[in-house]
PDB file of N, CA, C, O and CB in Angstrom:
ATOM      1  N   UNK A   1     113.113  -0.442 -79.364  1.00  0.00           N
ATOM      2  CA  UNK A   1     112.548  -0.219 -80.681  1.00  0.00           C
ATOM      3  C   UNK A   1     111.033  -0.069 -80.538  1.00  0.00           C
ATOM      4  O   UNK A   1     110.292  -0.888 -79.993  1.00  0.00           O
ATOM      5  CB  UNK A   1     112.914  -1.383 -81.656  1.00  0.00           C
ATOM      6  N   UNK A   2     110.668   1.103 -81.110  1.00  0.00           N
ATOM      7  CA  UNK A   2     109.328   1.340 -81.464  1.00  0.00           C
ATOM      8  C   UNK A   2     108.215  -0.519 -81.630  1.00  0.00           C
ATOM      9  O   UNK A   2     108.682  -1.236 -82.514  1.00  0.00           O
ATOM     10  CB  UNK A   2     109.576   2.380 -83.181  1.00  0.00           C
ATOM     11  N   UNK A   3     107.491  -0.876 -81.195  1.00  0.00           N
ATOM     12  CA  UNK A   3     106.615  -1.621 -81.327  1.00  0.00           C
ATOM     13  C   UNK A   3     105.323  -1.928 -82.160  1.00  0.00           C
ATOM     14  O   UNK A   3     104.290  -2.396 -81.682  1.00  0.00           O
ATOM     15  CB  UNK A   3     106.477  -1.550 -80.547  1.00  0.00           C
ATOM     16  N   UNK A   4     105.514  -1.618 -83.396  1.00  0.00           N
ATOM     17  CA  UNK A   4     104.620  -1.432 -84.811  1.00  0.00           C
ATOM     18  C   UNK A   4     104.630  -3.010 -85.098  1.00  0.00           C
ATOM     19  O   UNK A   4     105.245  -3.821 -84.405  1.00  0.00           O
ATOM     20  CB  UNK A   4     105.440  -0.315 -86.281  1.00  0.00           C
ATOM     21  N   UNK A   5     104.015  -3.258 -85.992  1.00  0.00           N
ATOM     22  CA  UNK A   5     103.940  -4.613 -86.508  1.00  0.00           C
ATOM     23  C   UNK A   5     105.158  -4.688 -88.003  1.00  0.00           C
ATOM     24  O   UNK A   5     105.889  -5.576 -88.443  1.00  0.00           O
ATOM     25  CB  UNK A   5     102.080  -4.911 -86.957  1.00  0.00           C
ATOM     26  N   UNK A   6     104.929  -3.561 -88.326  1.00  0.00           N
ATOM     27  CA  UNK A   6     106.294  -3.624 -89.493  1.00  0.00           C
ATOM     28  C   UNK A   6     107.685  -4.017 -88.831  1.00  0.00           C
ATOM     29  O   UNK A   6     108.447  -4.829 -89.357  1.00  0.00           O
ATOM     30  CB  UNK A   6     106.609  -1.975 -90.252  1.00  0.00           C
ATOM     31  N   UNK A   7     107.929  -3.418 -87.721  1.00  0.00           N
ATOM     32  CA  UNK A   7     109.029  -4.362 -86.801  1.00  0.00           C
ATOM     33  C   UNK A   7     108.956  -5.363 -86.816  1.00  0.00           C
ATOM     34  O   UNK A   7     109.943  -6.049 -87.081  1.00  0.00           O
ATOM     35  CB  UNK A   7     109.149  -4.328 -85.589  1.00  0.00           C
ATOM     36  N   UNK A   8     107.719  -5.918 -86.530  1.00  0.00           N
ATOM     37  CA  UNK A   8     108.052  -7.292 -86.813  1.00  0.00           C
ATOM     38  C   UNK A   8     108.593  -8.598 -87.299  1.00  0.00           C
ATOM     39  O   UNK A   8     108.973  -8.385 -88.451  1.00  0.00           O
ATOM     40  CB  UNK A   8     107.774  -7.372 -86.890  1.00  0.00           C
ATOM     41  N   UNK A   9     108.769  -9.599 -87.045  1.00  0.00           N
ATOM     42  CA  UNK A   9     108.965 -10.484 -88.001  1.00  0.00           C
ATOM     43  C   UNK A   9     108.168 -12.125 -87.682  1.00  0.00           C
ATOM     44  O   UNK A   9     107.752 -12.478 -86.578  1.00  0.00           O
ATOM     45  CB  UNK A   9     110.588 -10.507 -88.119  1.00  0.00           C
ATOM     46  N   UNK A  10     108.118 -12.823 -88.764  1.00  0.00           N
ATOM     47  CA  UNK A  10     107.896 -14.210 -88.314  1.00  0.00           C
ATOM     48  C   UNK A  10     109.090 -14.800 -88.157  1.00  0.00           C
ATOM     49  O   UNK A  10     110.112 -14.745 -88.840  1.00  0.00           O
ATOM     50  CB  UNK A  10     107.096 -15.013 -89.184  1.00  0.00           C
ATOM     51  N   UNK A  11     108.679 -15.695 -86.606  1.00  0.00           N
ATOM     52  CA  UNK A  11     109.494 -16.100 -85.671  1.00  0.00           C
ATOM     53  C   UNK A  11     109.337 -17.618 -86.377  1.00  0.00           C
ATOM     54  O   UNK A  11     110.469 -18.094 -86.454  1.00  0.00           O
ATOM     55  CB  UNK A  11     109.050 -15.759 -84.000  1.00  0.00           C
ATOM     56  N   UNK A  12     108.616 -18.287 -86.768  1.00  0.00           N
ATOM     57  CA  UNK A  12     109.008 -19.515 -86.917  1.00  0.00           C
ATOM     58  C   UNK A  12     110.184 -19.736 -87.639  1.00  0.00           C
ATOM     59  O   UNK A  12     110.416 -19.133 -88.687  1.00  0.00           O
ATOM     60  CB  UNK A  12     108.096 -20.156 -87.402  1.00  0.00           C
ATOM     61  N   UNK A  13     111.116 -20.751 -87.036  1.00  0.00           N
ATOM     62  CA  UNK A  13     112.174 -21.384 -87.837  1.00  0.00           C
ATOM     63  C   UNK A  13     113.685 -20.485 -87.717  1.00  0.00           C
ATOM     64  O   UNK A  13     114.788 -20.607 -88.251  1.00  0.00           O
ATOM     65  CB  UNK A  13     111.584 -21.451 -89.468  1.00  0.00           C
ATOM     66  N   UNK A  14     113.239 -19.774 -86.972  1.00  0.00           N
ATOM     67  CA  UNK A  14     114.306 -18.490 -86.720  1.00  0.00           C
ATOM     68  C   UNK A  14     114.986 -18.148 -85.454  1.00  0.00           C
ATOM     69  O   UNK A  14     114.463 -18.511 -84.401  1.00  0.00           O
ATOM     70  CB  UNK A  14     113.648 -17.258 -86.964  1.00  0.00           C
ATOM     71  N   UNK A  15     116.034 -17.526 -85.445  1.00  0.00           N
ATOM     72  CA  UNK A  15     116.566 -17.385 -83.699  1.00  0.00           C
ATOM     73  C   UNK A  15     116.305 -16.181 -83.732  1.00  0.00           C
ATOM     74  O   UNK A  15     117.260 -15.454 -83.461  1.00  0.00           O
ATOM     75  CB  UNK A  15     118.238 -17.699 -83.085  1.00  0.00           C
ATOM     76  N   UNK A  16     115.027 -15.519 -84.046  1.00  0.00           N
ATOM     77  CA  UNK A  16     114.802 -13.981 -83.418  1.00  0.00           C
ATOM     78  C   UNK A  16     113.859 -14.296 -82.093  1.00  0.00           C
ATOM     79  O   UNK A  16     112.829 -14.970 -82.084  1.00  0.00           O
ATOM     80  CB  UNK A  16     113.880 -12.767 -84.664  1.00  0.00           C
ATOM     81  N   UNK A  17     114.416 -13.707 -81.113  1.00  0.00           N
ATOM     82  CA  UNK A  17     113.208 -13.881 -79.552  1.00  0.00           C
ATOM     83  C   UNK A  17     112.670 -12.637 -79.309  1.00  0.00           C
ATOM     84  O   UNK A  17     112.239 -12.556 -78.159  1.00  0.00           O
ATOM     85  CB  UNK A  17     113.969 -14.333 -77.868  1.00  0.00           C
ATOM     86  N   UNK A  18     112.506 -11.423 -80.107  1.00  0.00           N
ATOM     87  CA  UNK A  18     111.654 -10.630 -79.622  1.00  0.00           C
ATOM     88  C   UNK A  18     110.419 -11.057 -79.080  1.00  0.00           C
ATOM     89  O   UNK A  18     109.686 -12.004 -79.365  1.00  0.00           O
ATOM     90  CB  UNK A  18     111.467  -9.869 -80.424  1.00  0.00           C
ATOM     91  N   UNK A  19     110.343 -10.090 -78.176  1.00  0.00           N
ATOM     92  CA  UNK A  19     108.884  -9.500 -77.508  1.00  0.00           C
ATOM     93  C   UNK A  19     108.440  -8.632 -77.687  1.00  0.00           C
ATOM     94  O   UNK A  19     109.165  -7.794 -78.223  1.00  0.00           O
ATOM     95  CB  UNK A  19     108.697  -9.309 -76.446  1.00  0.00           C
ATOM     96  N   UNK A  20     106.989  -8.219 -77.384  1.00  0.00           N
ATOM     97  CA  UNK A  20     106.542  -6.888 -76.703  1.00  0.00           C
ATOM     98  C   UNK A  20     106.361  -6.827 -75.312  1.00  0.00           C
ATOM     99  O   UNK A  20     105.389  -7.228 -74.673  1.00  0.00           O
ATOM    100  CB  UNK A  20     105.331  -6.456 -77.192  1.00  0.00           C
ATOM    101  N   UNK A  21     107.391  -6.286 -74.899  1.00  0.00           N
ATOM    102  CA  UNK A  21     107.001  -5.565 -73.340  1.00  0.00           C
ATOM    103  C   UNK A  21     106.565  -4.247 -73.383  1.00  0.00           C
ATOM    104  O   UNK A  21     106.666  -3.315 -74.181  1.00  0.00           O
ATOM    105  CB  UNK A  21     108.231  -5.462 -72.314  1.00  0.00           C
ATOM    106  N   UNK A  22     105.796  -4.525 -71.758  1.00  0.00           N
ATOM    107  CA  UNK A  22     105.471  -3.229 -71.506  1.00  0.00           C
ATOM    108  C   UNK A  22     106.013  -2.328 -70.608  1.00  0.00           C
ATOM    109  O   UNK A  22     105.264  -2.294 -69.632  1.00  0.00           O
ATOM    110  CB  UNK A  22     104.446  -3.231 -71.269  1.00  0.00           C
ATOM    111  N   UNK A  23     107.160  -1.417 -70.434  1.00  0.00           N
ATOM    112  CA  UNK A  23     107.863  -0.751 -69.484  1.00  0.00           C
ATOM    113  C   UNK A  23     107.117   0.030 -68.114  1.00  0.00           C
ATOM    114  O   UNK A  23     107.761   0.298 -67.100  1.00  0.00           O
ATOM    115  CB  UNK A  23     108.565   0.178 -70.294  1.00  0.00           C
ATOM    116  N   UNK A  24     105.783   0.310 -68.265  1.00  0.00           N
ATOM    117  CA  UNK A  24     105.278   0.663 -67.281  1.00  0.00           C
ATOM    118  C   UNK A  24     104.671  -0.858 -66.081  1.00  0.00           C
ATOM    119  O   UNK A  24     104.583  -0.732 -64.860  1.00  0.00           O
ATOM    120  CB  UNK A  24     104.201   1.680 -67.943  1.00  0.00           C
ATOM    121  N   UNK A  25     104.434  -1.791 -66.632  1.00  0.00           N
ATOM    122  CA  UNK A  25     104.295  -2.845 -65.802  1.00  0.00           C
ATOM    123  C   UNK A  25     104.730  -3.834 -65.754  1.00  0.00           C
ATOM    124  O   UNK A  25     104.395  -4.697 -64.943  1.00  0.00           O
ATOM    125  CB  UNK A  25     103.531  -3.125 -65.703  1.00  0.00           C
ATOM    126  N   UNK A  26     105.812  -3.980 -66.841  1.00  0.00           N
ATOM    127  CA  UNK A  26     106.546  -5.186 -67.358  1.00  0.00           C
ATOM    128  C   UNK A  26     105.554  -6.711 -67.852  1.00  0.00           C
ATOM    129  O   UNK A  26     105.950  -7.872 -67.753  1.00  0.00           O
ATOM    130  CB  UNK A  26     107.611  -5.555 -66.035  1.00  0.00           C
ATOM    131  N   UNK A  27     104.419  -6.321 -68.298  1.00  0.00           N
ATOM    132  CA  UNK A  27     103.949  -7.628 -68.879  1.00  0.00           C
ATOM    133  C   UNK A  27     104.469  -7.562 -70.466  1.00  0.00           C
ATOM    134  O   UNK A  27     104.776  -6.578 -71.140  1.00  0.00           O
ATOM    135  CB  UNK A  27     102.168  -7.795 -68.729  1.00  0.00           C
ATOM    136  N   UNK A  28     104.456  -8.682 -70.736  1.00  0.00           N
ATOM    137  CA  UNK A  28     105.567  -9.027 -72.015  1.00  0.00           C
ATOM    138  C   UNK A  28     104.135  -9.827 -72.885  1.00  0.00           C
ATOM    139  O   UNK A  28     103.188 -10.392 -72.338  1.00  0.00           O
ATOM    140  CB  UNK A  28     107.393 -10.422 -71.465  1.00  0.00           C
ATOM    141  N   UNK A  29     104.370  -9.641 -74.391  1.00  0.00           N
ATOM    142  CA  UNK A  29     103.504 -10.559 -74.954  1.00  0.00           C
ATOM    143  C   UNK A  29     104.203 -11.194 -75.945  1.00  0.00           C
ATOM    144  O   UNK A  29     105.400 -11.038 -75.703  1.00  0.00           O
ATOM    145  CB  UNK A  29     102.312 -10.007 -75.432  1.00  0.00           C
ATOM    146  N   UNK A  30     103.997 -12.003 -77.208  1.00  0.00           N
ATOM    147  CA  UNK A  30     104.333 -12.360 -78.401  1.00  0.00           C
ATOM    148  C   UNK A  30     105.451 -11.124 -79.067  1.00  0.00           C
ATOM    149  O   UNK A  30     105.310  -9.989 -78.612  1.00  0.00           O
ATOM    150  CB  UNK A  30     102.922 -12.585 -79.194  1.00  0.00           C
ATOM    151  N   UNK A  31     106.190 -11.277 -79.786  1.00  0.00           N
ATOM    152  CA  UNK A  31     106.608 -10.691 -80.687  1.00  0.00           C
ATOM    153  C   UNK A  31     106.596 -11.318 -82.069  1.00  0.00           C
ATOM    154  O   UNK A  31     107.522 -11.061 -82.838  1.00  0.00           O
ATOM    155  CB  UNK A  31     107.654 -10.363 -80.302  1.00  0.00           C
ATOM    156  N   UNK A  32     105.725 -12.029 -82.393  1.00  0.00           N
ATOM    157  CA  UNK A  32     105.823 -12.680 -83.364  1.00  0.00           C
ATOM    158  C   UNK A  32     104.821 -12.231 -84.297  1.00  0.00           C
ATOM    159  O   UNK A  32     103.666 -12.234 -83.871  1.00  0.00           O
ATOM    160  CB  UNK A  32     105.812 -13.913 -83.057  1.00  0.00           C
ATOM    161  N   UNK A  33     105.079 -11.725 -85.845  1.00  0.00           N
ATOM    162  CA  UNK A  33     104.197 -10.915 -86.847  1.00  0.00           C
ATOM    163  C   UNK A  33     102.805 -11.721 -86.991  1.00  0.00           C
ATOM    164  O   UNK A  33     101.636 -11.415 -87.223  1.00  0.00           O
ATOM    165  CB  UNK A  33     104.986 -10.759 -88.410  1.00  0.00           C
ATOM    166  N   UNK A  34     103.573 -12.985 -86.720  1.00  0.00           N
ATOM    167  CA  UNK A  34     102.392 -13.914 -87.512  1.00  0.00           C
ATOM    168  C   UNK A  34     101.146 -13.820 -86.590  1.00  0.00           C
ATOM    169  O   UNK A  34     100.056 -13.405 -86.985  1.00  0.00           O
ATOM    170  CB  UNK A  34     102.851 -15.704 -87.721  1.00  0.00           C
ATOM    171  N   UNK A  35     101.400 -14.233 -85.351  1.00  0.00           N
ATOM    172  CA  UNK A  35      99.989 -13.806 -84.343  1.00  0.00           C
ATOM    173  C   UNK A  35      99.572 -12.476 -84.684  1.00  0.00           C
ATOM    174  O   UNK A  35      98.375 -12.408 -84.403  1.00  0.00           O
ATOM    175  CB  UNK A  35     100.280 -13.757 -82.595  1.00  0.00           C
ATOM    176  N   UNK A  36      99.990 -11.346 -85.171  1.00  0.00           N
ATOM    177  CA  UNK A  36      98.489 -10.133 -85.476  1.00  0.00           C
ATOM    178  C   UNK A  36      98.816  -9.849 -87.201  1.00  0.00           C
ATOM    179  O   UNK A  36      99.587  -9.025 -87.693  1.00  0.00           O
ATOM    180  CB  UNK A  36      98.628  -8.029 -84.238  1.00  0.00           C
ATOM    181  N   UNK A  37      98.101 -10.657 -87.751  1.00  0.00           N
ATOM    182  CA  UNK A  37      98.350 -10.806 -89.345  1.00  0.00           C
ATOM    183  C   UNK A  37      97.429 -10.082 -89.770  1.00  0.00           C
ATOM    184  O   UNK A  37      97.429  -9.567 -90.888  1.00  0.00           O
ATOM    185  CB  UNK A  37      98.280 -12.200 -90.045  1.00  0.00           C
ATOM    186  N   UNK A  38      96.193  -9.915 -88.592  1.00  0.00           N
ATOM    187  CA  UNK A  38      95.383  -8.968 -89.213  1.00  0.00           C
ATOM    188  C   UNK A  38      95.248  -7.722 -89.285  1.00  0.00           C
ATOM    189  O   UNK A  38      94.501  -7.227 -90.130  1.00  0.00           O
ATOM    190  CB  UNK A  38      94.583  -9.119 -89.013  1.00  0.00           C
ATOM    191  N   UNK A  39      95.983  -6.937 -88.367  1.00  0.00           N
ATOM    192  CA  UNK A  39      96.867  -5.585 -88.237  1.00  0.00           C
ATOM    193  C   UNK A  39      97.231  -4.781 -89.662  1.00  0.00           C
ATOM    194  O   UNK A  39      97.626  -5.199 -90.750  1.00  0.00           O
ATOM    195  CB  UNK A  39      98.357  -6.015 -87.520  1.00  0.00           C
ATOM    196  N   UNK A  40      96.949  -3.564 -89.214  1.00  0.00           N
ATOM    197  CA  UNK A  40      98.070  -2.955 -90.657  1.00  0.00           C
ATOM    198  C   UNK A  40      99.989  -2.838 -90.077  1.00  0.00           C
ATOM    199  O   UNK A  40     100.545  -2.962 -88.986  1.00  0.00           O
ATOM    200  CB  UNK A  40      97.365  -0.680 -91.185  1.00  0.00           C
ATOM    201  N   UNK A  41     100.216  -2.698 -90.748  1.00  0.00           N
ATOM    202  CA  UNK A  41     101.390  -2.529 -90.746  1.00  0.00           C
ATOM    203  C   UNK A  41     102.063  -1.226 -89.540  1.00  0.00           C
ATOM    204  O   UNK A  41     102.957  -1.035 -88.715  1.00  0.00           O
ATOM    205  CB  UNK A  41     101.576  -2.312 -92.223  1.00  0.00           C
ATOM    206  N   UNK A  42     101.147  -0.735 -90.038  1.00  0.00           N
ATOM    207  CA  UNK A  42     101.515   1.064 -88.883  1.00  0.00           C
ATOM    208  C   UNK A  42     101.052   1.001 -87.585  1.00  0.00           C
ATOM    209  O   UNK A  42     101.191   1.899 -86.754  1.00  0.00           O
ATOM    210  CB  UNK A  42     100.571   2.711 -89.402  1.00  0.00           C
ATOM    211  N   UNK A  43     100.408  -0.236 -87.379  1.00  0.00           N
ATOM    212  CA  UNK A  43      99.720  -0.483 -85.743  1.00  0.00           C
ATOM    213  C   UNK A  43     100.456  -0.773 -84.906  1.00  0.00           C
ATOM    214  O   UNK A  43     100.981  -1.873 -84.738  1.00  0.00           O
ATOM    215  CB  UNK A  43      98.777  -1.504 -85.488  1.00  0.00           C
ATOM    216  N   UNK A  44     100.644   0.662 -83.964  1.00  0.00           N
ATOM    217  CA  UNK A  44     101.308   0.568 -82.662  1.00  0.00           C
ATOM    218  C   UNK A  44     100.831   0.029 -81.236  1.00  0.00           C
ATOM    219  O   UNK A  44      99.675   0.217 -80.858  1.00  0.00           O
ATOM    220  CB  UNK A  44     101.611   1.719 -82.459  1.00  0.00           C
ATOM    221  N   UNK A  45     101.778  -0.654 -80.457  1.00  0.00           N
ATOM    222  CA  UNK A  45     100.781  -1.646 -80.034  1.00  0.00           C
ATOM    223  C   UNK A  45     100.891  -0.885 -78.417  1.00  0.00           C
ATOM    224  O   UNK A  45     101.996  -0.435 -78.112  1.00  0.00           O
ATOM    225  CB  UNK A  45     101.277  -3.588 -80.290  1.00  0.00           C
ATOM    226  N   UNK A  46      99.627  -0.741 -77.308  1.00  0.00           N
ATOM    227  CA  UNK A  46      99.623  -0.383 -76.379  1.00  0.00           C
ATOM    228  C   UNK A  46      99.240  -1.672 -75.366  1.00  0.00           C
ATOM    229  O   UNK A  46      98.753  -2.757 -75.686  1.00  0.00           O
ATOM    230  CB  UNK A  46      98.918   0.724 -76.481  1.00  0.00           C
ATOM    231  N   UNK A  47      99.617  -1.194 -74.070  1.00  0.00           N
ATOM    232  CA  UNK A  47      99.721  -2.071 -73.119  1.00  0.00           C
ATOM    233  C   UNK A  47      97.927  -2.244 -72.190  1.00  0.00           C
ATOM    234  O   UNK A  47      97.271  -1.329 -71.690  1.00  0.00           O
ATOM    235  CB  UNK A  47     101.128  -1.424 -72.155  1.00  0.00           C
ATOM    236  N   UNK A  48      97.604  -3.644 -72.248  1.00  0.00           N
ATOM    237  CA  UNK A  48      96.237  -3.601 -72.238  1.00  0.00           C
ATOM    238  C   UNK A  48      96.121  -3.128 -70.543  1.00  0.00           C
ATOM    239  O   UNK A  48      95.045  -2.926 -69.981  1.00  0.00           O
ATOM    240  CB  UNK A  48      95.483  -5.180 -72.775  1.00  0.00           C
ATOM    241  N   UNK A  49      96.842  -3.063 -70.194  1.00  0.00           N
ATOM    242  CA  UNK A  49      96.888  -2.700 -68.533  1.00  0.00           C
ATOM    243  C   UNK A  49      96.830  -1.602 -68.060  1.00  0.00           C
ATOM    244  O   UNK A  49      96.102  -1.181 -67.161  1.00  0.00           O
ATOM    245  CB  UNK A  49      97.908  -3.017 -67.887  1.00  0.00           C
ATOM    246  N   UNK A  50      97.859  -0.928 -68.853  1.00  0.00           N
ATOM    247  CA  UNK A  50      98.091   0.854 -68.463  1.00  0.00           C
ATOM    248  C   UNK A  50      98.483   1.581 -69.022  1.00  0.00           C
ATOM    249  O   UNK A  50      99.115   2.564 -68.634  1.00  0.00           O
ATOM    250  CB  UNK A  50      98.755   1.307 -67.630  1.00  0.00           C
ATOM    251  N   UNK A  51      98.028   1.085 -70.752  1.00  0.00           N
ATOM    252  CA  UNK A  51      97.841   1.867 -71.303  1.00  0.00           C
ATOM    253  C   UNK A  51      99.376   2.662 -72.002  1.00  0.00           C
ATOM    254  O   UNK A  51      99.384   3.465 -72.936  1.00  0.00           O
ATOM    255  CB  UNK A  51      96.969   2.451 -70.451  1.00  0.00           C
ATOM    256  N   UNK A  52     100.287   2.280 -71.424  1.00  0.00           N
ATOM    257  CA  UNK A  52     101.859   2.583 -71.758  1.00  0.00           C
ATOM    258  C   UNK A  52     102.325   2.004 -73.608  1.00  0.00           C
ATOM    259  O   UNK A  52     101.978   0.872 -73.945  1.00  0.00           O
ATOM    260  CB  UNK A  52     102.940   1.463 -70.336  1.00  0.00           C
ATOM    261  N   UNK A  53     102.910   2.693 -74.377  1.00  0.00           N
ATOM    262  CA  UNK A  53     103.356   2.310 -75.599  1.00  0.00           C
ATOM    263  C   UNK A  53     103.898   1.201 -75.270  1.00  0.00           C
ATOM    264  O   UNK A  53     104.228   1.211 -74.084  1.00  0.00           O
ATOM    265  CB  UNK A  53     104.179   3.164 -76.303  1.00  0.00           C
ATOM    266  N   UNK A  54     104.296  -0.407 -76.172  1.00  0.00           N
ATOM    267  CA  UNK A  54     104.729  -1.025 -76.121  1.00  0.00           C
ATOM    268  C   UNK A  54     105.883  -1.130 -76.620  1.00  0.00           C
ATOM    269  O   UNK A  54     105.950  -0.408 -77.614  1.00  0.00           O
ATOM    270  CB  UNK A  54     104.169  -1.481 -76.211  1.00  0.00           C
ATOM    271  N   UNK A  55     107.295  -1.940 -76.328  1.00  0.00           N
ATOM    272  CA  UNK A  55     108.412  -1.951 -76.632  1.00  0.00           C
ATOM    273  C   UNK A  55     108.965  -2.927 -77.593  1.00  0.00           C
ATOM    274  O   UNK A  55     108.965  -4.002 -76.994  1.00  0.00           O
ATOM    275  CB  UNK A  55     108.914  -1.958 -75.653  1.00  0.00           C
ATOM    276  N   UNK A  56     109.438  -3.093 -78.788  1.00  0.00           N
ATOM    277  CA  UNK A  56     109.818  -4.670 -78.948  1.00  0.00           C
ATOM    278  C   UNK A  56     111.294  -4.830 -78.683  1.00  0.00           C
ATOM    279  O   UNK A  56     112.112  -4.260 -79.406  1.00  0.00           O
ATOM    280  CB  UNK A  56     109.494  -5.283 -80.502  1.00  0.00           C
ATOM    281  N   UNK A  57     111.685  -5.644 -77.594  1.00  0.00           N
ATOM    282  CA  UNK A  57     112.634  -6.143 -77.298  1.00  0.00           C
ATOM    283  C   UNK A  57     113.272  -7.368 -77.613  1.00  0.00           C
ATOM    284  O   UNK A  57     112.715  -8.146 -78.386  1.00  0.00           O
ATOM    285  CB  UNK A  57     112.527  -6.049 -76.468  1.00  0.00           C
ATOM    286  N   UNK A  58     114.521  -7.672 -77.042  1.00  0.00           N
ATOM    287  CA  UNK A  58     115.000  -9.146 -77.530  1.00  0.00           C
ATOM    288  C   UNK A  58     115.177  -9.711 -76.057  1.00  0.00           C
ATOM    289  O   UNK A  58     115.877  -9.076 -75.268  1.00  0.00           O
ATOM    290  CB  UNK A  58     116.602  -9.216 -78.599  1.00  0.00           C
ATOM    291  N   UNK A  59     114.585 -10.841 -75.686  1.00  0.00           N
ATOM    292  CA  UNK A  59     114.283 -11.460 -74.656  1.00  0.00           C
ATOM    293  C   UNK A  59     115.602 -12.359 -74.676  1.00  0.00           C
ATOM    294  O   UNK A  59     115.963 -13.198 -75.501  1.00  0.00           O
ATOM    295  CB  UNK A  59     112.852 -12.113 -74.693  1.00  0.00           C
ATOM    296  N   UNK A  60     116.173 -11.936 -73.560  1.00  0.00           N
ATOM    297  CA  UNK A  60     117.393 -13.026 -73.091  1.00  0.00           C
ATOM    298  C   UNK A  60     117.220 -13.748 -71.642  1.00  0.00           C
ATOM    299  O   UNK A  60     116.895 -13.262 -70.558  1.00  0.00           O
ATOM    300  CB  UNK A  60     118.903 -12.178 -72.984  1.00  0.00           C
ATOM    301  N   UNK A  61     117.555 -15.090 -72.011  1.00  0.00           N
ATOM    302  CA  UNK A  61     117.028 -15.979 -70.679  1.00  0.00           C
ATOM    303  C   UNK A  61     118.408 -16.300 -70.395  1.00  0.00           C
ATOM    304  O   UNK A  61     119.050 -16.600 -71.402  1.00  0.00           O
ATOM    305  CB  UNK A  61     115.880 -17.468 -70.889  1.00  0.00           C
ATOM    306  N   UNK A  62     119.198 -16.326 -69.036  1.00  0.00           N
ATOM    307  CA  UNK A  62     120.204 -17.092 -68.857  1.00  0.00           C
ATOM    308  C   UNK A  62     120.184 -17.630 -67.329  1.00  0.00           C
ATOM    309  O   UNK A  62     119.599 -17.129 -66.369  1.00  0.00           O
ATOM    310  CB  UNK A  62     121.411 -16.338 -69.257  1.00  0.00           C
ATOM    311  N   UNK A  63     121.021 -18.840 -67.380  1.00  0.00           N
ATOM    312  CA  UNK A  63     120.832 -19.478 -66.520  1.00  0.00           C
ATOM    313  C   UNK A  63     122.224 -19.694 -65.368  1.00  0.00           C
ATOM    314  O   UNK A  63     123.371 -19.802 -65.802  1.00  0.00           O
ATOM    315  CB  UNK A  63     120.292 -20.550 -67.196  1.00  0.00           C
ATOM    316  N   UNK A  64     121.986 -19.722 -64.247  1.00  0.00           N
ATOM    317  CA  UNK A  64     123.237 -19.606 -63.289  1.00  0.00           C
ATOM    318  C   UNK A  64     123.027 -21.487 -62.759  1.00  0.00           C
ATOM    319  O   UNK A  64     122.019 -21.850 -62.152  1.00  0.00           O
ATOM    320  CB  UNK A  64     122.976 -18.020 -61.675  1.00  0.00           C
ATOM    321  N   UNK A  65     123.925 -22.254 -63.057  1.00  0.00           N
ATOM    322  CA  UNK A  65     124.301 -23.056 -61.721  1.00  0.00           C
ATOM    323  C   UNK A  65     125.119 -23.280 -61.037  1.00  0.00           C
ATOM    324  O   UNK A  65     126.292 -23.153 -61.389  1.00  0.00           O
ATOM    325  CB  UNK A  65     124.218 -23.876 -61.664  1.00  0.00           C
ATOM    326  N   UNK A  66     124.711 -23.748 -59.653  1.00  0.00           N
ATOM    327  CA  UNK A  66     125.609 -23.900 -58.644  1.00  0.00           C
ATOM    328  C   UNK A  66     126.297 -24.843 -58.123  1.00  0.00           C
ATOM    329  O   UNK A  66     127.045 -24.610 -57.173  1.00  0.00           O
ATOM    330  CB  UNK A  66     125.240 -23.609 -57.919  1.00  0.00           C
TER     331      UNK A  66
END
């Protein structure tokens, strides 16, 4: 999904785990609306590294034991 802040949502209190990653280097940041409140709405977010569009994804952690 496109990476705008209208995607967004606030994460507190909620089971949404989006992120923003970045597919050209894989650094990942917040996905959470509330950290860029000061944003417009239409602000697409780029990757401070290289410059690549950002992604918002849903971050899944799972765990293997042995």
């Amino acid at each position: 999904m496109k990476a705008t802040k209208k995607n967004m949502q606030d994460q507190i209190l909620t089971s949404d785990s989006k992120i923003l990653y970045c597919p050209g280097c894989g650094v990942e940041y917040s996905g959470n609306a509330g950290d860029y409140f000061m944003l417009p709405d239409d602000y697409v977010f780029h990757c401070e590294n290289c410059d690549v569009e950002m992604e918002l994804v849903n971050k899944v952690v799972t765990t293997t034991y042995c």
